[in-house]
C-alpha positions as CSV (number, residue, x, y, z in Angstrom):
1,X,-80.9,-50.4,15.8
2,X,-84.2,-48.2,15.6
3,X,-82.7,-45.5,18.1
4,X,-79.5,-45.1,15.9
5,X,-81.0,-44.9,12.8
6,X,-83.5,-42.0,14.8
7,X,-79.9,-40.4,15.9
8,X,-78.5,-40.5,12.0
9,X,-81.8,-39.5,10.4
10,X,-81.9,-36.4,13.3
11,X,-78.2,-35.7,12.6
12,X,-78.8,-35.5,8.5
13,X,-82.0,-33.0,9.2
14,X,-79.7,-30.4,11.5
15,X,-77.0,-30.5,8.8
16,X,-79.8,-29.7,6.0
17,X,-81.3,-26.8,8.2
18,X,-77.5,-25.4,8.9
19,X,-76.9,-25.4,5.6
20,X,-80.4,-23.8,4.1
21,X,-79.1,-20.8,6.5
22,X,-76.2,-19.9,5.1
23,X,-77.6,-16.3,3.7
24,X,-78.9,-15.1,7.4
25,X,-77.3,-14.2,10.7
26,X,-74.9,-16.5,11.8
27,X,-76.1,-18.5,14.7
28,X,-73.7,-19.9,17.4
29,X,-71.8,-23.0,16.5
30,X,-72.0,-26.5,17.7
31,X,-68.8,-28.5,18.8
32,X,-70.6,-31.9,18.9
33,X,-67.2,-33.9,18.4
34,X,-69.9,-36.2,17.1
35,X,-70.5,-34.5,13.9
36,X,-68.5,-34.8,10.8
37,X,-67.9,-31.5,9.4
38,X,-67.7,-31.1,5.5
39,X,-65.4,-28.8,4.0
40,X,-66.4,-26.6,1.0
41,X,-64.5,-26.5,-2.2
42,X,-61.8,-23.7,-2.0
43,X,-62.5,-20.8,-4.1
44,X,-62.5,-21.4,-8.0
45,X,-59.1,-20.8,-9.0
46,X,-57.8,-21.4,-12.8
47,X,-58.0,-24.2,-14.5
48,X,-54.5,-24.6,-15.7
49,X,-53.5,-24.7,-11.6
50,X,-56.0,-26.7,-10.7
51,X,-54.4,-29.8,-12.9
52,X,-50.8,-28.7,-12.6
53,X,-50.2,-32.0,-10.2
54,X,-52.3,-33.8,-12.9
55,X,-50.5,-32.7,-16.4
56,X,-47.0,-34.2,-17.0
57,X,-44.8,-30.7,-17.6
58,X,-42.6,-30.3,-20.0
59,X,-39.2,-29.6,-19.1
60,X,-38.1,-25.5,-19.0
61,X,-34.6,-25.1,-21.4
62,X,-31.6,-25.0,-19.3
63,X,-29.7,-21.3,-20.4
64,X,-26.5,-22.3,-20.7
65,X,-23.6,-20.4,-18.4
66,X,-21.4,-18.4,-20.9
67,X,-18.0,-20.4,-20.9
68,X,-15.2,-18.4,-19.9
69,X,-12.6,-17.8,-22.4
70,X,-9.0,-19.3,-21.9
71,X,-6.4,-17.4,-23.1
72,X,-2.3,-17.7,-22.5
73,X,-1.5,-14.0,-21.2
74,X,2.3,-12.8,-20.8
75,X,3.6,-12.0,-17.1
76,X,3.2,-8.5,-16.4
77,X,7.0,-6.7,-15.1
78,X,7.5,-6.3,-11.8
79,X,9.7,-3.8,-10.5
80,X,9.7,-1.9,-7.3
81,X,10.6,2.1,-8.9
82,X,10.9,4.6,-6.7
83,X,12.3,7.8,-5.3
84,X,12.6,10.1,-1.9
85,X,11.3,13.3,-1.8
86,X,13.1,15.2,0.6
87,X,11.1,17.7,2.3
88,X,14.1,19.0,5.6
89,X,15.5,22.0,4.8
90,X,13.5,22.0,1.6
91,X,15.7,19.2,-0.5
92,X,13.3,18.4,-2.5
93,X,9.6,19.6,-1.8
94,X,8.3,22.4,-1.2
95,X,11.4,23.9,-3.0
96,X,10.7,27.0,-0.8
97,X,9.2,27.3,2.6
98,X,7.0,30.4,1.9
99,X,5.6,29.4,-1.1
100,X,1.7,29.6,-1.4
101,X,-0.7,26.8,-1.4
102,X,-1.0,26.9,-4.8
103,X,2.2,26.6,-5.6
104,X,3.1,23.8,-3.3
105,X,0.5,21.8,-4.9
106,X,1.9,22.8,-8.7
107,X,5.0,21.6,-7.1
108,X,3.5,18.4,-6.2
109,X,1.5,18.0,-9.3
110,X,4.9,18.4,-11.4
111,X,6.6,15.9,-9.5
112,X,3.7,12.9,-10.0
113,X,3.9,13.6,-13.3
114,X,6.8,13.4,-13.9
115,X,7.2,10.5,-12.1
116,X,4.4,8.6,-13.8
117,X,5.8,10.1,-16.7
118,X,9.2,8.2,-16.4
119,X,7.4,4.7,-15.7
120,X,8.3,5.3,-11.9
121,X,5.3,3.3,-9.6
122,X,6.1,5.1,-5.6
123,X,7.6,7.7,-4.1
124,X,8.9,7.8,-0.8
125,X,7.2,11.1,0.4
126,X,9.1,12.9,3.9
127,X,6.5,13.7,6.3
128,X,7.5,14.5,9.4
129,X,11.4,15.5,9.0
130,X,12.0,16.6,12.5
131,X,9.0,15.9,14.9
132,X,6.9,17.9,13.2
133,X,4.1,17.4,10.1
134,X,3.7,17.7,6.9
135,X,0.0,16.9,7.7
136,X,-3.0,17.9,9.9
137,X,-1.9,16.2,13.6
138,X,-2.5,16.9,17.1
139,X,0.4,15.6,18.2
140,X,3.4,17.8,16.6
141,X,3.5,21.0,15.2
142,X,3.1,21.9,11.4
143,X,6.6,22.0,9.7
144,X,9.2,25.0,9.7
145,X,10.0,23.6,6.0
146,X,6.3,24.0,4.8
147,X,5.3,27.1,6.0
148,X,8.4,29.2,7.6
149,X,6.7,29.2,11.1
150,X,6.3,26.0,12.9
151,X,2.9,25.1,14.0
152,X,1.2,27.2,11.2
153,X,-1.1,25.9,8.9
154,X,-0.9,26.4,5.0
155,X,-2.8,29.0,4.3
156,X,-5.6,28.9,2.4
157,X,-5.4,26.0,4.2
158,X,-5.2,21.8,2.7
159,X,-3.8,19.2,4.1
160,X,-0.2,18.2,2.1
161,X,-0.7,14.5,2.7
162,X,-4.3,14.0,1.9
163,X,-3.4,15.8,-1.4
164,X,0.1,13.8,-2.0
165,X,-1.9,10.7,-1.7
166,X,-4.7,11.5,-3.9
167,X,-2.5,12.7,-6.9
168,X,-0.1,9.4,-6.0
169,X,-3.0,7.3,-6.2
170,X,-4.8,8.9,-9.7
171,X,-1.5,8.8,-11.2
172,X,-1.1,4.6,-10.1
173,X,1.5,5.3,-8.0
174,X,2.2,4.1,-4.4
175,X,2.9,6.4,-1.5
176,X,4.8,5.7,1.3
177,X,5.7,8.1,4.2
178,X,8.8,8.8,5.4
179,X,9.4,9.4,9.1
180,X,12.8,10.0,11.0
181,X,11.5,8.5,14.0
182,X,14.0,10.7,16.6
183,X,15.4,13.4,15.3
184,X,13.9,16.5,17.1
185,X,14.5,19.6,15.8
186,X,17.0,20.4,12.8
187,X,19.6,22.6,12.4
188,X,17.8,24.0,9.4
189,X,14.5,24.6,10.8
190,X,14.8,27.9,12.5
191,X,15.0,28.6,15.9
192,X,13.2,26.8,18.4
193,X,10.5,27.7,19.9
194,X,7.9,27.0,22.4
195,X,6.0,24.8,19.3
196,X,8.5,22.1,19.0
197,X,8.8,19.1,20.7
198,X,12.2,19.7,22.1
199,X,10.5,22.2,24.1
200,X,7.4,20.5,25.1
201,X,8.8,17.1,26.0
202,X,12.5,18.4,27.8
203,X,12.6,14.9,29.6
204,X,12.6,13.4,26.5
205,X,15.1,15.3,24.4
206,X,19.2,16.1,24.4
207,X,20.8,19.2,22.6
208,X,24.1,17.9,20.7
209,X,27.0,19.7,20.1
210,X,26.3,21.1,16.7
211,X,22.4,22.3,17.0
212,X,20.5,19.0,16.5
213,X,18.1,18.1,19.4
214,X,17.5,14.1,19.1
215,X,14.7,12.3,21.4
216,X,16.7,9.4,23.5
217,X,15.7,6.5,22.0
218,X,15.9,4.8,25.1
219,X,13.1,6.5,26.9
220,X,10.1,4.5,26.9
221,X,8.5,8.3,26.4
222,X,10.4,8.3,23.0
223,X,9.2,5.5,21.6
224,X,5.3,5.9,23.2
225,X,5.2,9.4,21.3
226,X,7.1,7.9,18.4
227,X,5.1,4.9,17.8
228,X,1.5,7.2,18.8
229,X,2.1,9.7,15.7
230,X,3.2,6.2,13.3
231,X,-0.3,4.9,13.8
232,X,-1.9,8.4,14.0
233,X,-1.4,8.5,10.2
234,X,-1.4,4.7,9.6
235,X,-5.4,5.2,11.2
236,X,-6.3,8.1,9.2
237,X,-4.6,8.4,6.0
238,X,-4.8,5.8,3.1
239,X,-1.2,5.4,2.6
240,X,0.5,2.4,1.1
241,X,3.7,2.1,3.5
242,X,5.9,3.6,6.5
243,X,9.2,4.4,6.1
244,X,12.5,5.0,7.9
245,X,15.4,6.6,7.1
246,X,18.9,5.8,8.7
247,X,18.8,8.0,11.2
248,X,18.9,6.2,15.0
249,X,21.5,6.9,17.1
250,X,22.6,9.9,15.5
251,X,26.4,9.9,13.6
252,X,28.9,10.9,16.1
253,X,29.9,14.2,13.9
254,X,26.3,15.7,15.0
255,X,27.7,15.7,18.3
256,X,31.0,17.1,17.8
257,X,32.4,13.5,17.8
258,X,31.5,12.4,21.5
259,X,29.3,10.1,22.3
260,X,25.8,10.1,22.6
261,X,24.4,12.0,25.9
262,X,22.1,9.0,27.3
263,X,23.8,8.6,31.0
264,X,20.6,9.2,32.6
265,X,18.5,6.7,30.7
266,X,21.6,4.5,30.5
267,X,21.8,4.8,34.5
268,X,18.4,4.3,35.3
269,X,18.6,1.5,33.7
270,X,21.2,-0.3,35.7
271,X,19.8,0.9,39.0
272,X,16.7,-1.4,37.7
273,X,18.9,-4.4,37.5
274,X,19.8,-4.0,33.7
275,X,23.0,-5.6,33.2
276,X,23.2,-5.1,29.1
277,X,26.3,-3.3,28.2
278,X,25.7,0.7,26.9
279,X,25.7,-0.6,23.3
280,X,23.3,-3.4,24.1
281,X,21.0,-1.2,25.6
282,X,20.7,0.8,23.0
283,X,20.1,-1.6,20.1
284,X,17.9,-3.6,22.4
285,X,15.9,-0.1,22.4
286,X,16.1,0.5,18.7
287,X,14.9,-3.7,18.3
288,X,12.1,-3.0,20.3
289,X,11.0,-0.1,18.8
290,X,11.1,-1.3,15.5
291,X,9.6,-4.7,16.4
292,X,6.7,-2.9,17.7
293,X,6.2,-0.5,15.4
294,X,5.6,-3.4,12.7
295,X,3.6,-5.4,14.7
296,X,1.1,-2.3,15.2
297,X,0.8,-1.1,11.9
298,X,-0.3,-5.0,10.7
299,X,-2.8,-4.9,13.6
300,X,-4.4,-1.7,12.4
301,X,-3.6,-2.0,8.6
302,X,-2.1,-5.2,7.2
303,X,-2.1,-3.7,3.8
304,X,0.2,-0.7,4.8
305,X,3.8,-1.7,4.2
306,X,6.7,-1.2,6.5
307,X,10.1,-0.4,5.4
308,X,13.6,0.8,6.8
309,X,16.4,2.7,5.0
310,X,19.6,1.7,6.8
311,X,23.2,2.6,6.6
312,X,24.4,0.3,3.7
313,X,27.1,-1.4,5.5
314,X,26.4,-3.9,9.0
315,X,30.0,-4.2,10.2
316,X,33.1,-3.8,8.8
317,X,34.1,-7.0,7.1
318,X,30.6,-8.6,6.0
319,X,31.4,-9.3,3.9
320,X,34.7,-10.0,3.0
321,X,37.0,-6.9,2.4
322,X,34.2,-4.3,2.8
323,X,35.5,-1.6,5.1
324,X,33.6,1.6,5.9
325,X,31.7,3.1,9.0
326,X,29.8,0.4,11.1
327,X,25.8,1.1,11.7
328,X,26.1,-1.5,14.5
329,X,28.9,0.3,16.2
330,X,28.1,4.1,15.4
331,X,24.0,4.2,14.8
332,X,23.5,1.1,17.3
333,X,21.2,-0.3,14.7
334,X,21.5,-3.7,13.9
335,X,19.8,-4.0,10.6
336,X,20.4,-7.3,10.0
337,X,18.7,-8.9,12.9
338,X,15.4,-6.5,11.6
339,X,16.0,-8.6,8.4
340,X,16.7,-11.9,9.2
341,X,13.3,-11.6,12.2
342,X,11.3,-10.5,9.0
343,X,10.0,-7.7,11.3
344,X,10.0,-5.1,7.7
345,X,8.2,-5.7,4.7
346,X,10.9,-4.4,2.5
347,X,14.5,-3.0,3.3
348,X,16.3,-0.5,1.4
349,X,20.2,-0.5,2.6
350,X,22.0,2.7,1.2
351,X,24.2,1.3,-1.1
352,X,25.5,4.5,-2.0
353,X,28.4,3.2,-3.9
354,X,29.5,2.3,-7.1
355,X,30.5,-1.8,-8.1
356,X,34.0,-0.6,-7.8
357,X,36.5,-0.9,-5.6
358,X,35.8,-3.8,-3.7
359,X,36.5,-2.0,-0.6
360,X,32.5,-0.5,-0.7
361,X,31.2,-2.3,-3.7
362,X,27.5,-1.9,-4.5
363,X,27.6,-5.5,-5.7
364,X,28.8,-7.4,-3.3
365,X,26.9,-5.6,-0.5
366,X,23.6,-6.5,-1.9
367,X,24.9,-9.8,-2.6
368,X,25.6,-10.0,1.2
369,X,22.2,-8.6,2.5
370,X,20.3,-10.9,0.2
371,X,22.0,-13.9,1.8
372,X,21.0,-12.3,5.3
373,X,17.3,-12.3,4.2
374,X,16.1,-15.1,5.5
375,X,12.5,-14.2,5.8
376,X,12.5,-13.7,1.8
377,X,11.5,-9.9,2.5
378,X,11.3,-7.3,-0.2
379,X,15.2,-6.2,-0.6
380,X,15.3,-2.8,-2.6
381,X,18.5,-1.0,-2.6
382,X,18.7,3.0,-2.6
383,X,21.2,4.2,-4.9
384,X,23.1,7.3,-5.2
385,X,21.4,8.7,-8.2
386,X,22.7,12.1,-7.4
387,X,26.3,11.3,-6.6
388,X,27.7,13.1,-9.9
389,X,27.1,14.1,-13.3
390,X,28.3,13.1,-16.6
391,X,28.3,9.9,-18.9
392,X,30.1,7.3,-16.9
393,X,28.3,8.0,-14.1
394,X,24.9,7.9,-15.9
395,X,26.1,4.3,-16.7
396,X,27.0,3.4,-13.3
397,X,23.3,4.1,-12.1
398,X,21.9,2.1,-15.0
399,X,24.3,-0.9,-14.4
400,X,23.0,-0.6,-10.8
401,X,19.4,-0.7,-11.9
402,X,20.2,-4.2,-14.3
403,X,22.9,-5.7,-11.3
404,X,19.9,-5.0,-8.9
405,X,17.6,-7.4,-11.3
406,X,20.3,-9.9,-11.8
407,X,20.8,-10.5,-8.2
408,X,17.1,-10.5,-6.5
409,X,15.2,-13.2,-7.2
410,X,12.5,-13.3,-9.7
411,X,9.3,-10.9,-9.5
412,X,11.4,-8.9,-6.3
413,X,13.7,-6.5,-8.4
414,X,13.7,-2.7,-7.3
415,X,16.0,0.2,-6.5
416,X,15.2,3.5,-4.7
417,X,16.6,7.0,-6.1
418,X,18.4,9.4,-4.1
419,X,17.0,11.5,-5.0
420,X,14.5,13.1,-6.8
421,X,16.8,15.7,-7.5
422,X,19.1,13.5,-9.2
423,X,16.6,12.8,-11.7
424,X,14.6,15.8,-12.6
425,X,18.2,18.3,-12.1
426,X,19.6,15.5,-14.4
427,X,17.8,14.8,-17.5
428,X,20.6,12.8,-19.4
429,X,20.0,10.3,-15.9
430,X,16.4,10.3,-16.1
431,X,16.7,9.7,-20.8
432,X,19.2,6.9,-19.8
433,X,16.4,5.4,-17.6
434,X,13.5,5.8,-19.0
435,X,15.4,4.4,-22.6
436,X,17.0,1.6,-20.9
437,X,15.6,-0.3,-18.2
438,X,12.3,2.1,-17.2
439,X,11.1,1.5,-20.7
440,X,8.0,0.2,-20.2
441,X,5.8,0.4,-17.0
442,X,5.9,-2.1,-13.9
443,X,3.9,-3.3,-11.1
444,X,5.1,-3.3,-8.1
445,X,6.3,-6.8,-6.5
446,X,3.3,-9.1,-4.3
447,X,3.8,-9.0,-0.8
448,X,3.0,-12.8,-0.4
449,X,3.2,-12.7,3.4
450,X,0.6,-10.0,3.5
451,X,-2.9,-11.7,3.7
452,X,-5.5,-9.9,1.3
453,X,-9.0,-10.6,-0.1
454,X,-8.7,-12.4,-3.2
455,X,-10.2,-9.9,-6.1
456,X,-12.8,-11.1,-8.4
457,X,-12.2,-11.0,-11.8
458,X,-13.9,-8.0,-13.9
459,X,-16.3,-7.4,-16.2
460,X,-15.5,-6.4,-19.9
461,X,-17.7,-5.3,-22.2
462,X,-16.6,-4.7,-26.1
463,X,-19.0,-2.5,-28.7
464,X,-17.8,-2.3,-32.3
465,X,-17.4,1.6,-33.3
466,X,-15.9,1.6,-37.0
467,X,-12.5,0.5,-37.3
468,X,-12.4,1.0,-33.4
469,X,-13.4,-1.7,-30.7
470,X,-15.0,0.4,-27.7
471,X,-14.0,-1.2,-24.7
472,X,-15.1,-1.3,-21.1
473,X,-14.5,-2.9,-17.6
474,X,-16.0,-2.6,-14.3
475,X,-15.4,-4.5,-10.5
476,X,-17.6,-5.2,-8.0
477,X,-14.8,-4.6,-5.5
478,X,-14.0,-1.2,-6.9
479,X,-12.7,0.4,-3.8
480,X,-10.1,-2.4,-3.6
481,X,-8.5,-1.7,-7.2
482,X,-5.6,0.3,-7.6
483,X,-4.5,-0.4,-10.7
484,X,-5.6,-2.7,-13.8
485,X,-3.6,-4.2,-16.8
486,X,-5.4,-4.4,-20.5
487,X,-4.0,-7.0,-22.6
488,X,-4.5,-7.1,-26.3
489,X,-3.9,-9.9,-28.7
490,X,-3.1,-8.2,-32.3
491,X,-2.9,-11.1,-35.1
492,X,-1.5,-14.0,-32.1
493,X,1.0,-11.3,-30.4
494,X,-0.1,-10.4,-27.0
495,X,0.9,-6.9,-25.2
496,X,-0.2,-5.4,-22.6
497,X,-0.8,-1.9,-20.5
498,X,-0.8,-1.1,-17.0
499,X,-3.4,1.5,-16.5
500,X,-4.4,4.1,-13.5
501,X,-7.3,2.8,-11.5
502,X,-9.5,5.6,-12.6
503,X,-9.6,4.3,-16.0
504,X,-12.3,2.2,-17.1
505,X,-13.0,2.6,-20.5
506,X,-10.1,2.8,-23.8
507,X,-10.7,2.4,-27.5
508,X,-8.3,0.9,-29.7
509,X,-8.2,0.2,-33.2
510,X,-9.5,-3.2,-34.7
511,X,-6.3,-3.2,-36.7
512,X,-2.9,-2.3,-35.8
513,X,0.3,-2.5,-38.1
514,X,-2.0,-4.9,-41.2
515,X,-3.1,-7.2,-37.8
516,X,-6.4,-7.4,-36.8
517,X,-7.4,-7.5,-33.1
518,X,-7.9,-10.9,-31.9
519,X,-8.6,-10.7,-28.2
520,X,-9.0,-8.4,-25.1
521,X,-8.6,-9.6,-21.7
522,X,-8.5,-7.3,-18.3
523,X,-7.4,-7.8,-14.9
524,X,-7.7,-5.9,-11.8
525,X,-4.6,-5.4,-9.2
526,X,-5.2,-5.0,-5.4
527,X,-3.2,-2.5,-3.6
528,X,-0.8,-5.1,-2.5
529,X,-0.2,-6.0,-6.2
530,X,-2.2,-9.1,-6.2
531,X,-3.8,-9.9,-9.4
532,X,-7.7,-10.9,-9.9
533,X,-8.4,-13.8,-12.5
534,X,-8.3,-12.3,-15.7
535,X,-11.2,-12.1,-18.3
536,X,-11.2,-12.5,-22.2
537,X,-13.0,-11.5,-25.2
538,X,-13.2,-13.0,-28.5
539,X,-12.8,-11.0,-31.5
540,X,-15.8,-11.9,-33.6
């Protein structure tokens, strides 16, 4: 007992020296294990924290979250609009092929305009009308019809595409480009020289008998250089869709009526053990081509639509009574299995003919083809808007337009013009349009089978400004906008205005025709024509 209380009494003495040396030199520490150490108070810190775990809090206010505002908007038309612009042998644009760059782009400008102006939403641009470009590529020569010398640049220089799709794209309007996949050189192009294609890939190319040099689509070098300058300008321009005309196999009058100089490929093939007969082999060329050529553009581009242009009629006899030329037989392009395999995102059969006679009838072709569309693709008919002139045929165009709408289904109506020239060279067609069923704008129809990210919905902001309502609307997805639709509710009547994707801001008046402005509400459309969730204002 004595020598522990001597060990405690000696242990309480060191801590009391220790601690009466705490304002000189530090001396080395001892790590007795068998001596408690105390701790010292943390610094002072304010009171208020000190007894936070000690004072019963009251409980911060909850801000509420704004309620959204639910409102009961209208449907918004949907209508695919469109026209080709014919660029081989100067059709349609550049009206001349040595005009400057200015006035190529005037050109341009005139015709967005007036497109936009007419309620049209896409154009169907040509862009490489003979293996060669409308564009900046390394892979073909620049266009006899843009410049008068194949293989030279506009000069000052631009490139024709960028600008097409910027001034499509300010204006709301889609742009698709229009390729003839193996057509070589035309007949309307000057001569050939050592900067086409037909000269630079022989092997690949046959002269017909009336001036037209056409790649064999049966060469597997075809379809490699074919499907390389697709995806060149799939990867490098920010188009909205590919398109194909109805050019294949070429018609048998381009080679003086004979048949289609492929013996070599055609031979080759059977020496490999092919045993498909010669018309087999070549729609099994054309089937793969196309097959792949979708397939590719999704895997770089899912957005980017892919659409074909065929000769209006399949066969003979489908349906019923329809005679004509056969695109199966003659082009060896069977359309209809493209369809039914769902391998285009929208098909555009030339239904160049009007609802009578029976024998061709615009009618009950597209009946026909919408019965073959199994994969419930986009099917939007091109019409022969410049066929003829006059009243009756005005009619026939616009009774096209409204049989078009009666037999697609619901939110898939659309037509394409042939072409531009039969509109803007035409102005009682373009007044019967634009006063009849073009009276109001359109979106174009969803793609439902094309994946997309879902938009968000905007933001609106409103700021009184007299008898005006300033309004404005932003995104955080901007990039992914293409268009938007305003909606304004004037004393319980909703109406609505599809607007370019530049626009963000609009006043309007507070009251229009003795009713006062009730609500505004915005949504955003993707470039695949989704809509975001819309949001509403309250008129206070």
């Amino acid at each position: 007992m004595k020598r522990s209380l001597l060990f405690l009494t000696t242990a309480l003495f060191l801590l009391s020296s220790c601690s009466s040396k705490k304002n000189k030199k530090q001396e080395p520490v001892n790590t007795n294990t068998n001596v408690e150490i105390v701790k010292k108070d943390p610094p002072s810190v304010p009171k208020r924290e000190r007894m936070k775990n000690t004072i019963e809090t009251k409980e911060q206010p909850t801000v509420e979250k704004k309620k959204d505002i639910v409102v009961d908007l209208p449907p918004v038309a949907r209508e695919f609009r469109a026209a080709w612009v014919a660029s081989v042998a100067n059709i349609n644009w550049p009206s001349k092929n040595n005009l400057s760059t200015a006035e190529q782009q005037q050109e341009a400008i005139g015709i967005l305009d007036f497109l936009k102006t007419n309620n049209f939403n896409a154009v169907i641009f040509q862009v490489r009308p003979s293996a060669d470009a409308f564009y900046k590529s390394d892979l073909e020569p620049w266009s006899y019809f843009l410049t008068g010398t194949e293989g030279q640049a506009p000069s000052p220089y631009y490139d024709p595409l960028d600008f097409w799709v910027e001034q499509a794209h300010k204006r709301g309007i889609e742009l698709h480009v229009w390729l003839n996949p193996y057509r070589a050189h035309h007949t309307a192009g000057g001569a050939v020289t050592s900067a086409s294609m037909a000269r630079k890939m022989p092997e690949s190319v046959v002269k017909l008998k009336q001036g037209y040099y056409w790649f064999d689509p049966s060469k597997q070098s075809t379809q490699e250089h074919a499907a390389r300058v697709v995806m060149d300008i799939v990867k490098r321009y920010d188009i909205d869709g590919v398109h194909f005309d109805d050019y294949f196999y070429p018609y048998a009058e381009y080679n003086g009526g004979q048949d289609f100089p492929d013996s070599e490929s055609y031979n080759e093939f059977k020496r490999n053990g092919g045993t498909l007969s010669r018309g087999d082999f070549r729609r099994n060329s054309v089937n793969t081509f196309i097959e792949r050529i979708y397939k590719d553009i999704k895997r770089e581009k899912n957005f980017v639509k892919f659409g074909i242009s065929p000769f209006g009629i399949w066969k003979p006899g489908y349906p019923a009574g329809i005679q004509g030329s056969s695109q199966y037989d003659m082009l060896y392009a069977d359309a209809k299995l493209w369809l039914n395999k769902g391998w285009i995102d929208y098909f555009a059969p030339q239904l160049y003919w009007p609802i009578q006679p029976a024998k061709q009838s615009y009618t009950a072709l597209l009946k026909w083809w919408e019965s073959e569309n199994t994969m419930g693709r986009h099917l939007w008919p091109g019409i022969n808007t410049v066929g003829r002139r006059g009243p009756e045929y005005v009619q026939e165009i616009v009774n096209q337009v409204a049989a078009a709408r009666n037999i697609l289904p619901d939110n898939r109506d659309g037509v394409i013009h042939w072409s531009l020239a039969g509109l803007t060279k035409n102005p009682a067609m373009t007044q019967a349009l634009v006063e009849g069923p073009y009276r109001s704008k359109a979106l174009v129809p969803p793609s439902p089978w094309l994946n997309a990210n879902p938009l968000l919905k905007p933001t609106l902001l409103l700021t009184p400004q007299g008898n005006n309502m300033f309004l404005k609307w932003q995104h955080q997805q901007i990039d992914q906008v293409a268009r938007w639709v305003l909606y304004l509710n004037y004393g319980g009547e909703w109406k609505y205005e599809i607007l370019e994707p530049g626009v963000t801001t609009k006043d309007v008046p507070t009251t229009l025709n003795n009713k006062k402005l009730q609500y505004v509400a915005v949504k955003a459309i993707d470039r695949l024509s989704n809509e975001s969730p819309y949001i509403a204002e309250k008129i206070k």
